[in-house]
VOGU-3710 file (C-alpha; in Angstrom, 3 decimals, decimal comma):
1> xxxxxxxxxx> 122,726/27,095/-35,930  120,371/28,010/-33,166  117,472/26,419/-34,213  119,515/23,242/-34,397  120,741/23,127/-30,964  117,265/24,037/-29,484  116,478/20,523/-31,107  119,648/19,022/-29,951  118,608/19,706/-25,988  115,224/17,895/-26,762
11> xxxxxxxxxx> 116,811/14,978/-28,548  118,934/14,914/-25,350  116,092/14,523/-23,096  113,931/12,611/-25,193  113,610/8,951/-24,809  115,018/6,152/-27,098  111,508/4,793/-28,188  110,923/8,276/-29,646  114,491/9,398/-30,788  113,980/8,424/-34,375
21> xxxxxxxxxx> 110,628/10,521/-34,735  112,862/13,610/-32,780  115,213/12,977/-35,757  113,208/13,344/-37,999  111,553/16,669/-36,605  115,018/18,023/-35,970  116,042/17,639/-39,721  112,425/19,586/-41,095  112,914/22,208/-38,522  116,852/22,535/-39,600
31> xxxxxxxxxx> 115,471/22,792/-43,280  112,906/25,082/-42,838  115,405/27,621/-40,517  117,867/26,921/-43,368  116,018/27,597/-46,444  113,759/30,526/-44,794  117,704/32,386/-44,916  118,101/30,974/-48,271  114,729/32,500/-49,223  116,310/36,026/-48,424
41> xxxxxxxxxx> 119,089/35,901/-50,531  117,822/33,578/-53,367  114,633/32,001/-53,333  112,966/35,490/-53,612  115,372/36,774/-56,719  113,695/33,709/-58,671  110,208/34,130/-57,221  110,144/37,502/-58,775  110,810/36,737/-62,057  107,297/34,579/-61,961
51> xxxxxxxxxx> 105,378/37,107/-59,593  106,887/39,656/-61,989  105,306/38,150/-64,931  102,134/37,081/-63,250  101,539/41,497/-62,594  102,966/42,609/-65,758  99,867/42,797/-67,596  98,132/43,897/-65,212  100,228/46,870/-64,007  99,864/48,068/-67,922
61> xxxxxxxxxx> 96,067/48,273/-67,122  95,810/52,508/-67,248  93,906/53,691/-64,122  90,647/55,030/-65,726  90,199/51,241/-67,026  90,766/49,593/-63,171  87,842/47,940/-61,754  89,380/47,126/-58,270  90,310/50,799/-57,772  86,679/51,812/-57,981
71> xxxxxxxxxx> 85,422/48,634/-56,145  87,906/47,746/-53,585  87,368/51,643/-51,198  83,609/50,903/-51,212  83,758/46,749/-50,398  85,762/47,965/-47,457  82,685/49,960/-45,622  80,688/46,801/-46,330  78,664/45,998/-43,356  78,276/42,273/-42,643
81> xxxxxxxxxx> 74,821/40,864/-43,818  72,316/39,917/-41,316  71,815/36,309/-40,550  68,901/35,104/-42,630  70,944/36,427/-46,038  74,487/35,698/-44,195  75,689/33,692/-47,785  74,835/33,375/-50,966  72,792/31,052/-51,306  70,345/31,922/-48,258
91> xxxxxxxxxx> 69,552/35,404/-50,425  69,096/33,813/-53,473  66,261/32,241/-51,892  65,193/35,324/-50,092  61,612/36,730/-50,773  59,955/39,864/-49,669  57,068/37,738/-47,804  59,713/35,369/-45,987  60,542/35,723/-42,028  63,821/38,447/-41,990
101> xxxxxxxxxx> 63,052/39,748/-45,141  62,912/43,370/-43,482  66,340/42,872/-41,826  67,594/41,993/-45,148  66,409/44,804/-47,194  67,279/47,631/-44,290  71,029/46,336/-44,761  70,750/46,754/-48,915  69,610/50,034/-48,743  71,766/51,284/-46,238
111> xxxxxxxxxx> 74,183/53,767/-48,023  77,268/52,005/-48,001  75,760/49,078/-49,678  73,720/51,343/-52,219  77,777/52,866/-53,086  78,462/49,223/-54,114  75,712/49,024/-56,571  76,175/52,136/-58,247  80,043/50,897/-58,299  79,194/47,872/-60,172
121> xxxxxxxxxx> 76,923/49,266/-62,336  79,618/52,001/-63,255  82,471/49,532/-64,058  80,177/47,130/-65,970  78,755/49,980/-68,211  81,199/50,171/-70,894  80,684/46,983/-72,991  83,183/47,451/-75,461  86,070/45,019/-74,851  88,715/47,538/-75,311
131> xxxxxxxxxx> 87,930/49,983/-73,290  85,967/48,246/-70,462  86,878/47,706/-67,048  89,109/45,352/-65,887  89,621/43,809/-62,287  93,654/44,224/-62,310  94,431/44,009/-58,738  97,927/42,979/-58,741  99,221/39,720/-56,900  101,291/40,495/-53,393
141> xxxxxxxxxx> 101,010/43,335/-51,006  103,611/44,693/-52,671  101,691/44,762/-55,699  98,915/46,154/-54,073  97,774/50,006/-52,428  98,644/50,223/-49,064  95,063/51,033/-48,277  93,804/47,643/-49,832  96,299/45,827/-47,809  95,308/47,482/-44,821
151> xxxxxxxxxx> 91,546/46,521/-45,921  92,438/43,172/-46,273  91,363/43,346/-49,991  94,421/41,792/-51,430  96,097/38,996/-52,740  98,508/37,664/-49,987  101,685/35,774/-51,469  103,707/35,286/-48,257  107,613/35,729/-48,439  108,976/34,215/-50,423
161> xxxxxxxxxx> 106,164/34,892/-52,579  104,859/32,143/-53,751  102,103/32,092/-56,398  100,653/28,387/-55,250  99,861/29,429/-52,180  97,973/32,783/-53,130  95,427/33,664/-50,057  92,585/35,597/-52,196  91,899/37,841/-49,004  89,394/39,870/-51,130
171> xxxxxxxxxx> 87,096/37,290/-52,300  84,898/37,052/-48,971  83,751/40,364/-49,899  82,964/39,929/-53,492  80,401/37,202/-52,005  79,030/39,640/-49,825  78,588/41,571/-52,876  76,807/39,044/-54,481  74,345/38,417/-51,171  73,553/42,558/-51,437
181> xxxxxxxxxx> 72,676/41,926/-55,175  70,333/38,896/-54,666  68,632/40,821/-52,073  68,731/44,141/-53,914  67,140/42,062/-56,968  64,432/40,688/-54,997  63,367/43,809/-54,014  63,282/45,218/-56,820  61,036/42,603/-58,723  58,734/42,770/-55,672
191> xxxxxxxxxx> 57,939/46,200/-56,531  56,908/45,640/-60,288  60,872/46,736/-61,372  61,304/43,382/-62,973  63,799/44,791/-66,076  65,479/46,773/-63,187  66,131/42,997/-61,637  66,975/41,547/-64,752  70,084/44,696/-65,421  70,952/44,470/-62,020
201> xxxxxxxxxx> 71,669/40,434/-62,470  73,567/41,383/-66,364  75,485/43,489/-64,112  76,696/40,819/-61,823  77,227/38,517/-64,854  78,970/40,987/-66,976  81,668/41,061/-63,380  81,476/37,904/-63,478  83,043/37,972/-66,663  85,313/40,449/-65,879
211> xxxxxxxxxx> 86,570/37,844/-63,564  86,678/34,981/-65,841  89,936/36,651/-66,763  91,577/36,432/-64,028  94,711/34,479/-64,713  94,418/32,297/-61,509  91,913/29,250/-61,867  90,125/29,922/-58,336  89,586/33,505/-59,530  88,389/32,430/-63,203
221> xxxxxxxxxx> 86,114/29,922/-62,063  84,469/32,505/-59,256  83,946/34,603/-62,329  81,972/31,726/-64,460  79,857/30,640/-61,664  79,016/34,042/-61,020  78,053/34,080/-64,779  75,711/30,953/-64,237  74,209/31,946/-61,036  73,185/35,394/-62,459
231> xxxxxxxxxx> 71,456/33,695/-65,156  69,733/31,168/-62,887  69,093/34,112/-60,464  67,115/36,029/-63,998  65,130/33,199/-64,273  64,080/32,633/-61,126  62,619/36,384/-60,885  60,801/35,898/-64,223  59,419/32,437/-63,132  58,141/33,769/-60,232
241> xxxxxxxxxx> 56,363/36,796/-62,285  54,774/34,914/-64,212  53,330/32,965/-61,721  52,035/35,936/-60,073  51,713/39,618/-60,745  52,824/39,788/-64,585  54,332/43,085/-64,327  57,434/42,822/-66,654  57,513/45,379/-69,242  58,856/44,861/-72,664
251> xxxxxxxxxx> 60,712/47,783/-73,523  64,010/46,889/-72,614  63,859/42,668/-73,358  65,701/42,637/-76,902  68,722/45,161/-75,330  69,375/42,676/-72,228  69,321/39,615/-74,456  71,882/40,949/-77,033  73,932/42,127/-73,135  73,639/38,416/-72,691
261> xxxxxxxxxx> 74,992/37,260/-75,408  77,926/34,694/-75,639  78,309/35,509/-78,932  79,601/39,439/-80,205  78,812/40,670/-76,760  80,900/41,528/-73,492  80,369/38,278/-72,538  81,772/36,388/-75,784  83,775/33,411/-74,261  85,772/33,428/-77,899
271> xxxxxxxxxx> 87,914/36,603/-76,661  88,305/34,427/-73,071  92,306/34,461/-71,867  93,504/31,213/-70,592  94,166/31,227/-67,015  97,925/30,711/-66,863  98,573/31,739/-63,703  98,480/28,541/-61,987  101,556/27,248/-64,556  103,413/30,156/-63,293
281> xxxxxxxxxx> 102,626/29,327/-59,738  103,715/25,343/-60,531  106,773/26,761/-62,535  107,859/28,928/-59,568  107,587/25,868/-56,705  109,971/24,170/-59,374  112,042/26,713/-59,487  112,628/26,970/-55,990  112,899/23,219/-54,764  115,173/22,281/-57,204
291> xxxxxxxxxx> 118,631/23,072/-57,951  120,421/24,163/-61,176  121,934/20,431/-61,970  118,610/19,574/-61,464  118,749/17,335/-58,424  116,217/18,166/-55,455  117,148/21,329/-52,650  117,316/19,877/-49,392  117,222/22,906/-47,859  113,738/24,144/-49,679
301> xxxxxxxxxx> 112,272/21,120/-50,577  109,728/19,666/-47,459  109,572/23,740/-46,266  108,114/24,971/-49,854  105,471/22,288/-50,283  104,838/22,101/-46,594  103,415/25,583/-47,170  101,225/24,707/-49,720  98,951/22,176/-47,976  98,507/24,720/-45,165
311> xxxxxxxxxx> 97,608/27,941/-46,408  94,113/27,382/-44,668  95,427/25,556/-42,334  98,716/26,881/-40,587  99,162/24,336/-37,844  99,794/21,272/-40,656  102,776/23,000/-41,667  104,857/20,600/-39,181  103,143/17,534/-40,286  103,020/18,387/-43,674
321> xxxxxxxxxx> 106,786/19,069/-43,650  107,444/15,448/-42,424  105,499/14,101/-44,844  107,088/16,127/-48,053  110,924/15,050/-45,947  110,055/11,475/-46,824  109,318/11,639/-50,046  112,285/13,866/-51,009  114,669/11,336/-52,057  112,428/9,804/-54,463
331> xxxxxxxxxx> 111,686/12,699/-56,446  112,390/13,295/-60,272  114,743/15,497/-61,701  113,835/19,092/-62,598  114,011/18,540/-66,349  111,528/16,013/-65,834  109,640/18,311/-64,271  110,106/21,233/-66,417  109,097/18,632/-69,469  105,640/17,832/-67,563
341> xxxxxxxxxx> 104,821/21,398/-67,244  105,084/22,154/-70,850  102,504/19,114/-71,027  100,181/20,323/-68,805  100,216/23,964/-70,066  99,765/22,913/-73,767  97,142/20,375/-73,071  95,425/22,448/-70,486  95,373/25,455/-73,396  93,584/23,284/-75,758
351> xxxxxxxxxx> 90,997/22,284/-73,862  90,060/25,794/-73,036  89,416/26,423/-76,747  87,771/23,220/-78,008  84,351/22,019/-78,135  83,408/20,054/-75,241  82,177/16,597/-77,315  86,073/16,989/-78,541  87,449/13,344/-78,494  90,344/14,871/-76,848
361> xxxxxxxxxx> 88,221/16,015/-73,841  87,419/12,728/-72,979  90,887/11,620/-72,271  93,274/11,736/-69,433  94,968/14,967/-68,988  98,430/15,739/-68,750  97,895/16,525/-65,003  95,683/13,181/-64,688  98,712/11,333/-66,082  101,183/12,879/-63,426
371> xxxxxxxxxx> 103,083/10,424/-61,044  102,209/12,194/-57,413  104,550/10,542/-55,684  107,610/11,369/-58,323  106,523/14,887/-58,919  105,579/15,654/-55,801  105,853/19,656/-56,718  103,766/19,292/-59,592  100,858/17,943/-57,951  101,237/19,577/-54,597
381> xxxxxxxxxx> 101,212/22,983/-56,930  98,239/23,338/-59,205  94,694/21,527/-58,954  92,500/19,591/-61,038  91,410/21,933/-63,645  88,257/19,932/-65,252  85,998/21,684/-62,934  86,893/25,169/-64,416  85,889/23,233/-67,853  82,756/21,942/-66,780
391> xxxxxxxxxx> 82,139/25,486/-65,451  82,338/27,018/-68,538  79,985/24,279/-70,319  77,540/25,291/-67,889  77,508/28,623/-68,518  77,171/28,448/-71,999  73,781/26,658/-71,342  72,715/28,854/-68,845  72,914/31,903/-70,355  71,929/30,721/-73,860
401> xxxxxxxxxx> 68,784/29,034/-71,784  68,110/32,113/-70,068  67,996/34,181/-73,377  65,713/31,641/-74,828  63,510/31,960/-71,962  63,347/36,012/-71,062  62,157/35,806/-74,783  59,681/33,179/-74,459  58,394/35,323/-71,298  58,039/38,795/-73,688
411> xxxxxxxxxx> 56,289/36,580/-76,173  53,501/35,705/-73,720  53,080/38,915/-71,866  53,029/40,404/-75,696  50,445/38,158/-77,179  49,011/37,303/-74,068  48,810/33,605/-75,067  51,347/31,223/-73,196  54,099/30,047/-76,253  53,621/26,770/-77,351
421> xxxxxxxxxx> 57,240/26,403/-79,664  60,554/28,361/-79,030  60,685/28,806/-82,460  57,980/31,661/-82,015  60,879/33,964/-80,454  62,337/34,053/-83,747  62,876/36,914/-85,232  60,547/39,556/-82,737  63,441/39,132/-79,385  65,882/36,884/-81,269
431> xxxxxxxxxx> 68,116/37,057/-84,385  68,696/33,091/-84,186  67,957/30,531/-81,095  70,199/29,558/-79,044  72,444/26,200/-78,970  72,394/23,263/-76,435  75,963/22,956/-75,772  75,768/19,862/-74,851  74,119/18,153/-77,381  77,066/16,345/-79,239
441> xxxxxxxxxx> 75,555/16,237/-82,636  76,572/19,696/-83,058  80,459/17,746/-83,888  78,894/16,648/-87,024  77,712/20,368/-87,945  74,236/20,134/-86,658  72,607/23,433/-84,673  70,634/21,844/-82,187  68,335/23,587/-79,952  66,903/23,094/-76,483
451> xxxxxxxxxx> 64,271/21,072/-76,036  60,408/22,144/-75,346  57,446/20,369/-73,921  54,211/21,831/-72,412  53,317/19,112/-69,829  49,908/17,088/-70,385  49,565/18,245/-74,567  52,130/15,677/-75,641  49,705/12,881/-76,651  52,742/10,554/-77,830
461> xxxxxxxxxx> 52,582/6,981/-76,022  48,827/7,751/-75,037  45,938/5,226/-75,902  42,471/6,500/-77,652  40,852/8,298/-75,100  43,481/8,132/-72,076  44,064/11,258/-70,278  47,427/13,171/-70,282  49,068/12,882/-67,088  50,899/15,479/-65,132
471> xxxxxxxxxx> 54,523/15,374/-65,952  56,362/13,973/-62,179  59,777/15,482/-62,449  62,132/13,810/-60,210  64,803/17,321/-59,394  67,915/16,428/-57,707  68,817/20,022/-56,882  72,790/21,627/-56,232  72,164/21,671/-52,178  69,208/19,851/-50,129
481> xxxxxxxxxx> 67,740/16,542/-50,529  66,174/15,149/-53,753  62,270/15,829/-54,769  59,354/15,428/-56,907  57,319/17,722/-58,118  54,206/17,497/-60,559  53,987/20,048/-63,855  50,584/20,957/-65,363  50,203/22,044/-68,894  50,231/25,925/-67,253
491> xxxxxxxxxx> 54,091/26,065/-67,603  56,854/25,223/-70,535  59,036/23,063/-69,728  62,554/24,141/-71,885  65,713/21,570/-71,358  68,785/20,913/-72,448  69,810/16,998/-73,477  72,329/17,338/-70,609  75,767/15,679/-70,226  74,063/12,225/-71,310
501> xxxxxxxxxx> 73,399/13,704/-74,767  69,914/12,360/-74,413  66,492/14,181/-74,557  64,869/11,925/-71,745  61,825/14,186/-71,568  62,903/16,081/-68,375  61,941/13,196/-66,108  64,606/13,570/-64,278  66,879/16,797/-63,872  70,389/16,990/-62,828
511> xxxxxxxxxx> 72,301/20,449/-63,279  75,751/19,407/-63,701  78,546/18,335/-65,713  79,091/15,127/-64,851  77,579/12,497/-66,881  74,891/11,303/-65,535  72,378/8,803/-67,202  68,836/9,445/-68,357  69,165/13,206/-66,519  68,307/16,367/-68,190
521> xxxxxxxxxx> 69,574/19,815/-67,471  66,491/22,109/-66,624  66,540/25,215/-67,636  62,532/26,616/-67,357  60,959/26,181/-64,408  64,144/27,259/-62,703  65,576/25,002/-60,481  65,914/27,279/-58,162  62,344/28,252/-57,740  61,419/24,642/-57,546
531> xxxxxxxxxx> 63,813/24,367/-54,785  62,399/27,187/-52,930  59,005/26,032/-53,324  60,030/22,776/-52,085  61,201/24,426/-48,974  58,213/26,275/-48,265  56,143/23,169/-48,620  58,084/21,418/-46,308  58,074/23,856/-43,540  61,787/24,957/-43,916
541> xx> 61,147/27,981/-45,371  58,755/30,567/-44,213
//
């Protein structure tokens, strides 16, 4: 073979001190010349019947129900943000009175970027499940419109295509999408349009869920956190209303908090397909690194996983290969492997659909219990999929917090007296309250709601006549360094017990899954505005 005797003339001249690590080269390169001609004539035959599978439902999806076809033409005239919003997270914190802000709002309302709102307000309209819009864009360029490819707005599968090693070309834009709508959103609350903010944000969750059906786990989980953020991002423009202007009007509150819903709503997580798309991608590596007795394919084995660990990174492919070479001879039969993913899909299923105090959530998973070094294509195929689990948790709290709290909001602008119990929401703006999802007493058929303190009027643990002190709440924020900051009795505090199960008085806040001790998941004041505020007071944000 040509390839082969290219390596043959450098073995030749190479010296004796280095002949073994030639060897070794020579016999990667030799497989991955040999199996990219096996890949013509076999490899792709079986990666079809996966890819195949993977678009089927998809390609059912009729054309007046396709989100991406509406989307996809108007992310590609998307101009590139300006620097001070150039990510997500820059124009979340983005206010009308900060340095830039002008530069920032002359690229939202420029007309190709007003096109994408209108877009995403048209295909997240329709609320009923059946007939709503779905994001369908089909996995491959093949798969694809020629126009999206062209765009780079697809889902790049390589040849042979291979679902593990998906490149999700389109999802850059999406989070420029998300950038326009932060800044869009804090325009429109400076101007006194704070419902207008809050739709605008349902929007973006209601794509987000959209998403969240997306049968790979890097798509689904860009869908949840899109959920959360939205509902962090509602908060955060109420907060800072109240704290200012007060111009929220009432008319629309009760309609957005039945849109936010997680419960007979678009965004009910009951009706929530299980990713699968990943065990299809896992399946497929199997499928093509192994042979029909079942023993291991030389010729496919180091080139196919090789590819996998550099997708992002092309120039690892060499080392990469050398490393998968080694390992080949003391991999496990297919069966073996076929057995495991049956495992992992069934045990990976039920965790989607139980509660999250389950006892079965606490143990290993299948994929946890995998031996890396005898399944090498397992676990060189499909990633840890807790963190899509802990996503969801989190967005059940954050948008059954941010319901309890757009209510608590239209109770004080209505009565003009600040709330002093969430159980005064009930029934005006809500049929019942929300639950803390991560309180685990609701396993023993408890409802239990988040928790509510107005800083300084607890008198529990005071002496006669000692003065109420200002509650210091240690935040330990998603990005950025730790903080303190002191809460007077003019703002609620509303909490949930967190993944400690513990109401530790909001003390200390954490937002995250992971268990962490004596840390409370803060819900009102935002977290977000705190960290803002935090950045202004330090000089880091002007």
């Amino acid at each position: 073979m040509r390839g082969a005797s290219c390596f043959d003339n450098v073995l030749a001249r190479s010296s004796s001190e280095t002949s073994r690590t030639w060897q070794v080269l020579r016999e990667v390169c030799v497989a991955l010349i040999l199996a990219a001609g096996v890949a013509l004539v076999s490899s792709t035959a079986r990666a079809d019947e996966y890819t195949d599978k993977l678009n089927e439902p998809l390609a059912k999806i009729p054309p007046e129900r396709r989100a991406e076809t509406i989307l996809l033409p108007l992310l590609a005239n998307l101009q590139t943000p300006p620097r001070v919003v150039e990510d997500r997270s820059r124009a979340m914190l983005m206010q009308p009175s900060f340095v830039g802000w002008s530069d920032a709002n002359a690229w939202a309302q420029a007309p190709s970027q007003r096109a994408i709102l209108d877009g995403l307000a048209l295909i997240t309209k329709e609320e009923n499940p059946l007939k709503a819009h779905v994001f369908a864009l089909g996995y491959g360029a093949e798969a694809t419109p020629r126009q999206a490819v062209r765009d780079k707005l697809y889902i790049e599968l390589g040849d042979p295509p291979t679902i593990a090693a998906a490149e999700l070309h389109y999802l850059p834009s999406l989070d420029r999408m998300v950038t326009l709508i932060h800044v869009e959103a804090a325009r429109l609350a400076s101007e006194g349009k704070v419902p207008d903010a809050v739709d605008l944000l349902i929007n973006s969750a209601h794509f987000g869920r959209i998403m969240m059906d997306r049968p790979l786990m890097r798509e689904s989980k860009w869908g949840i956190d899109l959920m959360s953020e939205s509902m962090e991002r509602i908060r955060d423009i109420l907060y800072v209303d109240t704290r200012t202007v007060r111009s929220m009007q009432l008319d629309r509150v009760q309609i957005q908090i039945k849109r936010m819903s997680v419960e007979n709503s678009f965004l009910d997580f009951s009706r929530t397909k299980v990713p699968l798309g990943d065990v299809l991608g896992v399946s497929q590596v199997v499928s093509r690194v192994y042979k029909q007795d079942g023993k291991v394919d030389d010729r496919t084995f180091a080139q196919t996983l090789a590819r996998l660990g550099s997708v992002e990174y092309p120039l690892r492919l060499f080392s990469e290969a050398s490393r998968w070479k080694a390992l080949e001879s003391g991999q496990s039969d297919r069966f073996a492997c076929e057995q495991i993913i049956r495992g992992v899909n069934a045990d990976f299923t039920r965790r989607w659909q139980i509660d999250w105090w389950d006892r079965h959530m606490g143990t290993p998973s299948e994929l946890d219990n995998v031996n890396r070094e005898k399944f090498s294509a397992i676990s060189a195929s499909i990633k840890d999929q807790r963190p899509i689990l802990d996503a969801l948790q989190i967005a059940r709290i954050e948008i059954g917090g941010t319901r309890t709290n757009l209510a608590l909001v239209a109770q004080w602008y209505n009565t003009k007296n600040m709330p002093t119990s969430i159980a005064l929401i009930r029934p005006r703006w809500v049929d019942k309250l929300d639950i803390d999802y991560f309180d685990a007493s609701r396993l023993s058929g408890s409802f239990p709601r988040f928790q509510f303190v107005i800083p300084m009027t607890d008198r529990r643990g005071l002496r006669a006549g000692e003065q109420a002190a200002p509650l210091d709440m240690s935040v330990v924020p998603k990005m950025g360094a730790p903080f303190s900051v002191p809460l007077r009795d003019d703002v609620w505090v509303v909490y949930s017990v967190g993944s400690d199960t513990q109401a530790n008085g909001a003390r200390r806040v954490q937002n995250t899954a992971t268990k962490v001790q004596n840390a409370d998941y803060l819900i009102w004041p935002p977290m977000l505005s705190l960290f803002r505020q935090n950045l202004v007071d330090l000089g880091e944000l002007k």
